[in-house]
N, C-alpha and C positions, 0 to 999 in steps of 0.2 A: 504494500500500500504506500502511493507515494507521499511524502508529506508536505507541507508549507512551509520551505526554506524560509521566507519571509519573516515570519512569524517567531523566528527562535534570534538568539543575541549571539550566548557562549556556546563552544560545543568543546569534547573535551576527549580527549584520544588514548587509551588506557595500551601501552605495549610494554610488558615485564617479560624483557629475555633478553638476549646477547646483543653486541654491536651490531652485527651484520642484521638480526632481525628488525632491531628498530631504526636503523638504515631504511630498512624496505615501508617503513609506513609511512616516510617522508613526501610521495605525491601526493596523498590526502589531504592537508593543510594547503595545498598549493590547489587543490583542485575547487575545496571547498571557499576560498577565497576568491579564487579570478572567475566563479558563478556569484556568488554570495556576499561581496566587497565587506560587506557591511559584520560580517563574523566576527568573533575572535573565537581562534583555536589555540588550545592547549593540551598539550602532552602531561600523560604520570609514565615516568620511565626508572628504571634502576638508575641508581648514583652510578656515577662511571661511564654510562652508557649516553647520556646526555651530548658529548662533544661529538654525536653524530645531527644532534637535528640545535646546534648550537648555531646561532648567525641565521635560521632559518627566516627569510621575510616573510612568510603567514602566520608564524606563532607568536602568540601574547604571552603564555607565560609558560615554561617547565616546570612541573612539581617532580619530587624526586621521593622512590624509597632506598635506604640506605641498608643493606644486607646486615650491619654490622650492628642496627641497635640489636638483635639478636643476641649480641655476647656482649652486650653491655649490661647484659642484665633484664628478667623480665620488665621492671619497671620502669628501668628507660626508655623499652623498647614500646611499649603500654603510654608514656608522656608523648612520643614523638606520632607513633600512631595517631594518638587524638588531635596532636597539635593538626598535621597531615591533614583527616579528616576534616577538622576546623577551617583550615586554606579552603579544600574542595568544596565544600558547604559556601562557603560565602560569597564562591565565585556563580552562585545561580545555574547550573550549565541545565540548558534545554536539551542539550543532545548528547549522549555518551556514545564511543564506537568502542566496544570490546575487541579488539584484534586478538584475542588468543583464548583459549577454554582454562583459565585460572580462575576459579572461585571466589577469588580475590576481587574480580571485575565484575560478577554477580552481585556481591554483596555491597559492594559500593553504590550499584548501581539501584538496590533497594534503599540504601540508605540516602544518597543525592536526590532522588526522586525525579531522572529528569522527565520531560516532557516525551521524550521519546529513546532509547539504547536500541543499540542493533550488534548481531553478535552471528559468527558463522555458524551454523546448525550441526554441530558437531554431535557423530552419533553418538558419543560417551556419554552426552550430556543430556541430548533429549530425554530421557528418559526420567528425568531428576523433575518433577515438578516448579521447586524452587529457584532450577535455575529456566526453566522453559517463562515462566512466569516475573523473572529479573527484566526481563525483553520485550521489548514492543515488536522488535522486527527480527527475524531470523533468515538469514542468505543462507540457500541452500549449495550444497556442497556440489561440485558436479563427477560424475562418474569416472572420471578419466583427470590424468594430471593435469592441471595448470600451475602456473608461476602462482609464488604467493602474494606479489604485488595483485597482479589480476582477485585474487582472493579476498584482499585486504579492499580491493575498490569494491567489489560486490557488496559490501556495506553501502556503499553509498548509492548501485545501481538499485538495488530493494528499497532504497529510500526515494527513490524517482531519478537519482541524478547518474547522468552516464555523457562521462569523457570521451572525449576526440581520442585517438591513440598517440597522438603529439602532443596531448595533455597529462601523459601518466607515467612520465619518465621520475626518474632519481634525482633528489637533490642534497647537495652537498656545500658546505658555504665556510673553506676553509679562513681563518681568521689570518688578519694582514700582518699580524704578531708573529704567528707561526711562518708564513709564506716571507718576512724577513728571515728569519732565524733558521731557515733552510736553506736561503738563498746563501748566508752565511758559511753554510756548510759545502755548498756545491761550489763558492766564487775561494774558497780553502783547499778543496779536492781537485781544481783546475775545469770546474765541468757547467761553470755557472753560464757558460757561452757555446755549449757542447752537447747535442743531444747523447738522452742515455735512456737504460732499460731501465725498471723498476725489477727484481724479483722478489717476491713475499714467497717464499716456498712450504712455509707453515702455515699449521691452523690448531685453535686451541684443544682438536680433535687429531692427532699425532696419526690416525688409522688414514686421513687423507690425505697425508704425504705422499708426495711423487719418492721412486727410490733415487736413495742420495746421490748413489753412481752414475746413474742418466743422468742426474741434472750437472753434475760436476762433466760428465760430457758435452751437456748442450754449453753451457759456460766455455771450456774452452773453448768449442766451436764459434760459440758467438765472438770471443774474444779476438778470436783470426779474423776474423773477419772486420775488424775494424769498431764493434760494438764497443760501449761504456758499459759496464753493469755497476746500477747500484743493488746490495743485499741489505733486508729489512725483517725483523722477527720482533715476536713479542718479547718483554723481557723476561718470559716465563724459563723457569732453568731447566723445562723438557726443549722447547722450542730452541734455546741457546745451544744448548748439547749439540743439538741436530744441525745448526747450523756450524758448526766449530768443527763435524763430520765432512762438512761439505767442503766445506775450506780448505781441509788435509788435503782433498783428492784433486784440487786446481792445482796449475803447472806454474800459474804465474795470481798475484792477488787482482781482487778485484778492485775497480774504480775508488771504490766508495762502499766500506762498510759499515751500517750505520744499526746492525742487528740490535734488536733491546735499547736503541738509544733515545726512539721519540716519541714523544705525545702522539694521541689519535689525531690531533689536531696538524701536528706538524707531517705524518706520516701523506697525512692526506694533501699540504700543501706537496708533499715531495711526488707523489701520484699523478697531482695535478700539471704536474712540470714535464711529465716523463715523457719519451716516446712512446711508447707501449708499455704495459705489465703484462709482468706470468707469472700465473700460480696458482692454489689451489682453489677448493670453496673455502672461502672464509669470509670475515669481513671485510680486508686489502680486495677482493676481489670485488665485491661489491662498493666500496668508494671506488675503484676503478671506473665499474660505471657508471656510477653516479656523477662523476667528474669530465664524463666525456676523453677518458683515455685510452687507446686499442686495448683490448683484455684479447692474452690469452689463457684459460683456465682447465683444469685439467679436473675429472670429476671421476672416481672412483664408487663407489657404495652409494655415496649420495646422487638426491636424481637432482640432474641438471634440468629437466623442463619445469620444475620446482622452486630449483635454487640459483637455476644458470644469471650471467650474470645482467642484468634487466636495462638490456641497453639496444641502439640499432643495431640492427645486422653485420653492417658494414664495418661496426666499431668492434665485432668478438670473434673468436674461434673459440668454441668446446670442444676437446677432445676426451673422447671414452674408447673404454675397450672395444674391440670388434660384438656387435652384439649377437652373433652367431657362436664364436666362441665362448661367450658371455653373458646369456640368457638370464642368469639371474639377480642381475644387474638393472636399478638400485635396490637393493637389498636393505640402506639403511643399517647395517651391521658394522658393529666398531672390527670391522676385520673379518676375514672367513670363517668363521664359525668362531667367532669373539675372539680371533690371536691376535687382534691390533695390527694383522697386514693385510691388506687388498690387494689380492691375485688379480682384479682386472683392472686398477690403476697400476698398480707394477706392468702392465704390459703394454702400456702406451710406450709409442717408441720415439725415440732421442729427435729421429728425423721427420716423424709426424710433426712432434711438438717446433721445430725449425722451419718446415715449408709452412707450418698454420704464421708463422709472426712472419715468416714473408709476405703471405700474400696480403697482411694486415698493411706492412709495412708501405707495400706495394701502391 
């Protein structure tokens, strides 16, 4: 049932999950603004996660939860909760969008009372009274994979509203603080007047690693060839490891390596500079596209018509296994039968992953 954009003030956008996820819910505030001028959108996001929809021009305000009042104590966590609550309350929101099946977004959503919430009809959840009843509007799921952007807008097409497909791209708005302070870094490394690669080879899921030894081949390859590589990882000390792996097996260093060094902020001015990125599913892959830089991404277990990275055509290459040899592919499985390696992303091969950023490059 469509409703009366008109008619409502606030609306407020509830996405608690990782970088990359709330990356993806970034068209919404854009979409619902250049229909609806007259909005104001706001995001509830995990603390941390924020410097993805940071500098965003449709959002009014970010409220934040912090994982950590948890170990501060119940009763800390009990004062911040109500303070929280209190913000959301007073902000009046007419329209709530649940993007994900957390309970968390049901309950809020009885408790705000907006005028209208809309939530994707998730079968886990039908079934619960309390939360079918949290909702005014439920998008139904469709039979066959879609991107989760596309999924994440289905709220708003249930609601009557439905975007141009030039209207539902990625946005990303790195700050001019971080885009000096990398410039810094590349006009240091000789590369500040020099195109170069980005590689993000990691993701906070270690099972979607390319293997170390292709990539330390495509590296020198590319390195003959006259390429810069910069190398980027989280500072997490699985992700370091594995990059400090990769490193050994290069003939000669790379450009610039900047592993565990920078803000999501700064990672993404460095994204937004690059000639191309490669690398996995992660979140780096998604501010790739979000930033309008060739992606090449490589996808193993996870499905890429899901998660690929949500950009034009002309701006990606996905590579997966043969899917003949590899029918059971996306599986979703941390590993072949959970041993944390992927037999069909191990089998992309060195000169796939080479002619795909050619013909980007191209």
């Amino acid at each position: 049932m469509a409703i009366d954009f008109s008619s409502l003030q606030r609306v407020l956008l509830i996405k608690l999950r990782h970088h990359g996820d709330v990356l993806l819910c970034s068209p919404l505030p854009r979409i619902l603004r250049q229909y609806h001028p007259h909005l104001e959108v706001d995001a509830l996001v995990y603390a941390g996660t924020q410097p993805m929809l940071d500098g965003h021009p449709d959002l009014s305000q970010i409220h934040l939860i912090d994982k950590s009042w948890r170990a501060q104590g119940l009763a800390h966590q009990l004062r911040q909760e109500w303070a929280l609550l209190g913000q959301l309350k007073a902000r009046r929101y007419d329209l709530v969008l649940h993007l994900t099946e957390s309970w968390r977004g049901a309950l809020l959503c009885r408790l705000l009372r907006p005028t209208y919430a809309a939530v994707a009809a998730y079968p886990r959840r039908q079934h619960s009274s309390f939360w079918r009843h949290s909702f005014t509007h439920h998008a139904s799921l469709p039979g066959r994979l879609r991107h989760t952007v596309e999924k994440h807008i289905d709220l708003l097409r249930v609601l009557g509203l439905h975007p141009q497909v030039e209207e539902r791209g990625l946005l990303l708005v790195p700050a001019a603080s971080a885009h000096q302070r990398v410039q810094a870094r590349l006009h240091a490394a000789g590369l500040a007047e020099r195109p170069y690669l980005v590689i993000h080879p990691t993701s906070r899921w270690m099972f979607k690693c390319w293997d170390v030894a292709k990539l330390a081949e495509l590296i020198r390859r590319l390195q003959a060839q006259g390429h810069a590589i910069v190398l980027s990882c989280a500072p997490d000390p699985q992700e370091m490891a594995w990059l400090d792996a990769l490193k050994q097996g290069l003939h000669e260093p790379v450009q610039l390596d900047l592993g565990g060094q920078l803000q999501l902020q700064e990672l993404a001015a460095l994204i937004a500079r690059a000639q191309a990125f490669i690398g996995v599913d992660s979140a780096p892959m998604h501010m790739a596209a979000a930033l309008g830089t060739p992606c090449v991404a490589l996808f193993g277990p996870s499905g890429d018509l899901e998660w690929g990275p949500y950009t034009q055509a002309d701006k990606k290459r996905i590579l997966t296994a043969d899917a003949q040899n590899y029918p059971c592919r996306p599986c979703g499985m941390d590993g072949c039968a959970g041993s944390k390696r992927s037999d069909c992303l191990q089998a992309i091969a060195v000169a796939s992953v080479e002619q795909a950023l050619r013909e980007l490059l191209a």
